[in-house]
C-alpha positions as CSV (number, residue, x, y, z in Angstrom):
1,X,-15.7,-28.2,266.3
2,X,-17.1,-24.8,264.9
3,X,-16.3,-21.6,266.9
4,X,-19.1,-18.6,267.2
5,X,-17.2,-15.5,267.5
6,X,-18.8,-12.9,270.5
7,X,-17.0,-10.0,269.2
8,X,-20.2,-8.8,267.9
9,X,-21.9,-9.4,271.3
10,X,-19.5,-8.1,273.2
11,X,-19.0,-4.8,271.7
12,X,-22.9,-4.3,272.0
13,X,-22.4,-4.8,275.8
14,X,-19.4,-2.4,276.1
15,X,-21.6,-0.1,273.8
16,X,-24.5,-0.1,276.1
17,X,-22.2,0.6,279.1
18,X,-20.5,3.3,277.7
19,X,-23.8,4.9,276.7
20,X,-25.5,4.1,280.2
21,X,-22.5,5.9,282.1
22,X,-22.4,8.9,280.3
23,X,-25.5,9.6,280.8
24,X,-26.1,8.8,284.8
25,X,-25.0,11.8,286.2
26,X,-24.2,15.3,285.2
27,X,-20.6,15.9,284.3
28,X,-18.9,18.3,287.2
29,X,-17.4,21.1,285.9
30,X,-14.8,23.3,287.1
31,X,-16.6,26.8,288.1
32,X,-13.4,29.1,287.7
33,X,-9.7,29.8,287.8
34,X,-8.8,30.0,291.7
35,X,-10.5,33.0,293.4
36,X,-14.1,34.0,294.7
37,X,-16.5,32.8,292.1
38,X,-20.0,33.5,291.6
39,X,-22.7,30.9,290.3
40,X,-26.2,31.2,290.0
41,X,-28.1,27.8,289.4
42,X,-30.6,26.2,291.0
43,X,-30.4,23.2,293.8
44,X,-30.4,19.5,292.8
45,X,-29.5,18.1,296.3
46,X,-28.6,19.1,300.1
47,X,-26.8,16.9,302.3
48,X,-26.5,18.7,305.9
49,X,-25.6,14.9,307.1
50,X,-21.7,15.8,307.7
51,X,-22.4,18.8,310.0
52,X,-23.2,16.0,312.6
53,X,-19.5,14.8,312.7
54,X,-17.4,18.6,312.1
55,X,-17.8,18.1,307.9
56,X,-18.6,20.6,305.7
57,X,-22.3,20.4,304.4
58,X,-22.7,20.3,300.6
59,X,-25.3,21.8,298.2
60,X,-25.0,20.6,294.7
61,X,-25.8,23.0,292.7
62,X,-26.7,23.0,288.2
63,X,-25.6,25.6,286.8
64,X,-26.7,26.1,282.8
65,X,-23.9,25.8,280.7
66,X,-21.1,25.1,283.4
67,X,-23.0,21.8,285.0
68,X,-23.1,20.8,288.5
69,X,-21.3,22.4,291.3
70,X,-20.7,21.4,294.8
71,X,-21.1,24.0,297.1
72,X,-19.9,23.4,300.5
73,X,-20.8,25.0,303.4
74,X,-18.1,25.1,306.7
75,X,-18.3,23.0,309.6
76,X,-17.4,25.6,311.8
77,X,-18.9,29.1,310.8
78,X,-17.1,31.4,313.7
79,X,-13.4,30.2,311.9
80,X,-15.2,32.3,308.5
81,X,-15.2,35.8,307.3
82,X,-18.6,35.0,305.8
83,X,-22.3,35.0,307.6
84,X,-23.5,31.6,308.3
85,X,-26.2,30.4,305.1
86,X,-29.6,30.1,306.4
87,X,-30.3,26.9,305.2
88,X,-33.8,26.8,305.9
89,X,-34.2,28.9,302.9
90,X,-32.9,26.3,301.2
91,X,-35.0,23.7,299.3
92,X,-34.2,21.4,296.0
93,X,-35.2,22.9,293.0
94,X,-35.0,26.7,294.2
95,X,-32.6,29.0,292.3
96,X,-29.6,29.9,294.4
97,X,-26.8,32.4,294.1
98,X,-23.5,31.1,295.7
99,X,-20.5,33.3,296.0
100,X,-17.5,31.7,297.5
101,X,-13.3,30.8,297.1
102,X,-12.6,27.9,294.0
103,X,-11.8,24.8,295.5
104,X,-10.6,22.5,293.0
105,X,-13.0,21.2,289.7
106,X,-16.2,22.4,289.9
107,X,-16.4,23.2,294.1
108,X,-16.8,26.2,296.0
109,X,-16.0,27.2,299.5
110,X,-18.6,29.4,301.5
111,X,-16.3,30.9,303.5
112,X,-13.5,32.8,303.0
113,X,-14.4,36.2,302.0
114,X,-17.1,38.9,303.7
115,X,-19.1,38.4,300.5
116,X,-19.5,35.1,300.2
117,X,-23.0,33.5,300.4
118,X,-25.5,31.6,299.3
119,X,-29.2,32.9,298.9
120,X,-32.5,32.5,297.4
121,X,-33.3,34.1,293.8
């Protein structure tokens, strides 16, 4: 009995995978050392969904050269230093400015400071 090998085939597959993945989503990338950090960039989603049940909102956010960036907004806006966002400003594909504390790889907490914010450019 003859035997085929399908190491040929199978490294096409895991190939093809490897290819596919890297190329689904934008890599997130960390937007600073801890501290306030400023991005501009300009809005690839908005999901207000948590608000509903005391989660933070999020923004996500492309910034050239840095990638995407989740901005989140607070749950609870009178436990901030910073003004509430007006979020009706805020539609996908418009260029934002978002000022706000480093939260981990490529994340951003509008909340801490006086300054932070997130506006229209």
């Amino acid at each position: 009995m003859q035997r085929t090998s399908d190491v040929p085939l199978l490294a096409t597959v895991l190939g093809a995978a490897v290819v596919a993945t890297s190329c689904a989503a934008p890599q997130v990338q960390p937007a600073a050392a801890n501290g306030t950090t400023t991005i501009e960039g300009t809005i690839a989603s908005i999901d207000l969904q948590p608000w509903t049940y005391d989660g933070h909102a999020m923004i996500q956010v492309d910034v050239p050269n840095q990638g995407r960036v989740a901005v989140q907004l607070p749950a609870r806006w009178n436990l901030c230093k910073a003004q509430p966002v007006d979020v009706e400003t805020l539609k996908v594909g418009v260029k934002v400015q978002a000022v706000g504390e480093t939260k981990g790889a490529g994340a951003l907490m509008v909340c801490t400071g006086a300054e932070d914010r997130v506006v229209p450019l």
